[in-house]
C-alpha positions in Angstrom: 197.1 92.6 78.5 200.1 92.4 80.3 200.8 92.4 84.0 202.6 94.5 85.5 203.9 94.3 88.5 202.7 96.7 91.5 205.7 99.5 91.6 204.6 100.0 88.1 201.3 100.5 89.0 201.8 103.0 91.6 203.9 105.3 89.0 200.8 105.2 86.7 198.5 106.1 89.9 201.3 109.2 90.9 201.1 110.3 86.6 197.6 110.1 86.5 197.6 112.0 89.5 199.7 114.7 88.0 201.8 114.0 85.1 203.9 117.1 85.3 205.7 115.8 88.7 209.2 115.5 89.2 210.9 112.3 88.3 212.8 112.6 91.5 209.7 112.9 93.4 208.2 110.2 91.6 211.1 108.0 93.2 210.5 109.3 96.6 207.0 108.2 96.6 208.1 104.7 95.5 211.5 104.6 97.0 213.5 103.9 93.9 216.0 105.6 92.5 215.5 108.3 89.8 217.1 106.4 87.1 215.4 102.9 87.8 211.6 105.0 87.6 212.4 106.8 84.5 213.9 103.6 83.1 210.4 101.9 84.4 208.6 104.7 82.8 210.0 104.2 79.5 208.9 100.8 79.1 205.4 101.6 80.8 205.4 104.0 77.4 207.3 101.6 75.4 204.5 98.6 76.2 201.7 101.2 75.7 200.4 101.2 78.9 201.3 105.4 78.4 199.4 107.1 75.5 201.1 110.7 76.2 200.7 113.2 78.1 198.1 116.3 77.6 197.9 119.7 78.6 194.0 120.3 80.2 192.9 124.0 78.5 190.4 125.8 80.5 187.1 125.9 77.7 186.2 128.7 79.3 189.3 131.1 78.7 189.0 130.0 75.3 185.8 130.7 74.6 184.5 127.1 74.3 182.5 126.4 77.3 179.3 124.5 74.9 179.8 120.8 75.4 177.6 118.5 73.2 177.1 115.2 72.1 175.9 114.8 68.4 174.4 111.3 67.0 175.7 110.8 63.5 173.4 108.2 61.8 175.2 107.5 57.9 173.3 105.3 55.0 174.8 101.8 55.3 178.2 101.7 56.4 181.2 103.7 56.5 184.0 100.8 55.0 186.7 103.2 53.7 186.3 105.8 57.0 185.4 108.6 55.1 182.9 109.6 57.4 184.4 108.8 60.5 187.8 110.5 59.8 185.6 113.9 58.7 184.1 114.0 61.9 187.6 113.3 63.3 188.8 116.5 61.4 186.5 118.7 62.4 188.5 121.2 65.0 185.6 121.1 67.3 185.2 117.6 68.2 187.3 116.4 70.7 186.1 112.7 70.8 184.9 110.7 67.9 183.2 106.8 68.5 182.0 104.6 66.5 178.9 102.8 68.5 176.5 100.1 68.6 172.0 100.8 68.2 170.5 103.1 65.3 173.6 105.3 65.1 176.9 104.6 63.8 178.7 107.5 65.6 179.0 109.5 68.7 181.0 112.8 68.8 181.3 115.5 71.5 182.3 118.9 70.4 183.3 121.8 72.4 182.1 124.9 70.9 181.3 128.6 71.5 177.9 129.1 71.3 174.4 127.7 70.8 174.4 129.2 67.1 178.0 127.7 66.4 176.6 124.5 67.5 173.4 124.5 64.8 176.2 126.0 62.2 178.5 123.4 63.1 175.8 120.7 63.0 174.0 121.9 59.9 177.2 123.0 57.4 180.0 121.0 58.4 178.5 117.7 59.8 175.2 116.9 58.2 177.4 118.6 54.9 179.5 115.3 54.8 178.6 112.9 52.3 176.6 109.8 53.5 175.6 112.0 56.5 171.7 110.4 56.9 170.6 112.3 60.4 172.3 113.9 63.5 170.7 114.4 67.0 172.5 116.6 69.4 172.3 116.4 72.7 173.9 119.7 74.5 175.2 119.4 78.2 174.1 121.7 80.6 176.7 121.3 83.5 179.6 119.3 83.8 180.2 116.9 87.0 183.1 114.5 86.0 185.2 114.6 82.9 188.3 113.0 82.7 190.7 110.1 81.4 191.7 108.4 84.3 191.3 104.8 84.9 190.6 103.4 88.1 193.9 101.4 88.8 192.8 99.9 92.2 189.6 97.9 89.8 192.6 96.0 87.7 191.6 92.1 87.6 
């Protein structure tokens, strides 16, 4: 990883924050110039230190408020990613990893209802060939979800 230097690191804290602020008040906060943080900006993206920016939907206007965590367990391996980019495809899963023990994947879904879950689970999921097992684990509440990194933890 590269180092980068602490201005940069204190635009990534203000994005993280709220990516949708001004540029102008981006250079307030760290009393640059407009151009020079947008310039510094560019390379944060250019050096992949920026993935892209994402609109958070409420799941609840949507009619998605089911989270759940489905254990995938496949006979063997997976070498050519068939499996892995199915469950990837699937409009309902919003995460997909591939993870160490008895399992092979772990996926969280966002879906409607208890019985869209078991459908979900039973004809699109356990459906995909080389599919051995699921278990699903459904969430009950919420307390922290997000994609921020802690910034002040960097070695």
């Amino acid at each position: 990883m590269r180092m980068i230097d602490d201005i940069s690191l204190k635009i990534l804290k203000i994005l993280q924050e709220k990516a949708r602020i001004p540029n102008v008040e981006v250079a307030r906060q760290v009393g640059m110039a407009p151009s020079a943080v947008l310039e510094r900006i560019r390379k944060l993206e250019q050096q992949g230190y920026i993935d892209g920016y994402e609109v958070r939907l409420n799941p609840e206007r949507f009619a998605r408020p089911l989270v759940a965590f489905i254990y995938v367990g496949v006979d063997g391996h997976d070498p050519q990613g068939a499996i892995a980019q199915a469950l990837t495809d699937l409009a309902e899963s919003q995460e997909v990893h591939f993870i160490a023990g008895e399992d092979c994947y772990l996926v969280k879904v966002r879906v409607s209802t208890p019985l869209a879950l078991g459908a979900l689970v039973r004809r699109q999921i356990a459906a995909i060939p080389g599919v051995r097992r699921t278990r699903t684990a459904v969430a009950l509440a919420t307390m922290k979800e997000t994609w921020r990194i802690p910034l002040e933890a960097l070695p």
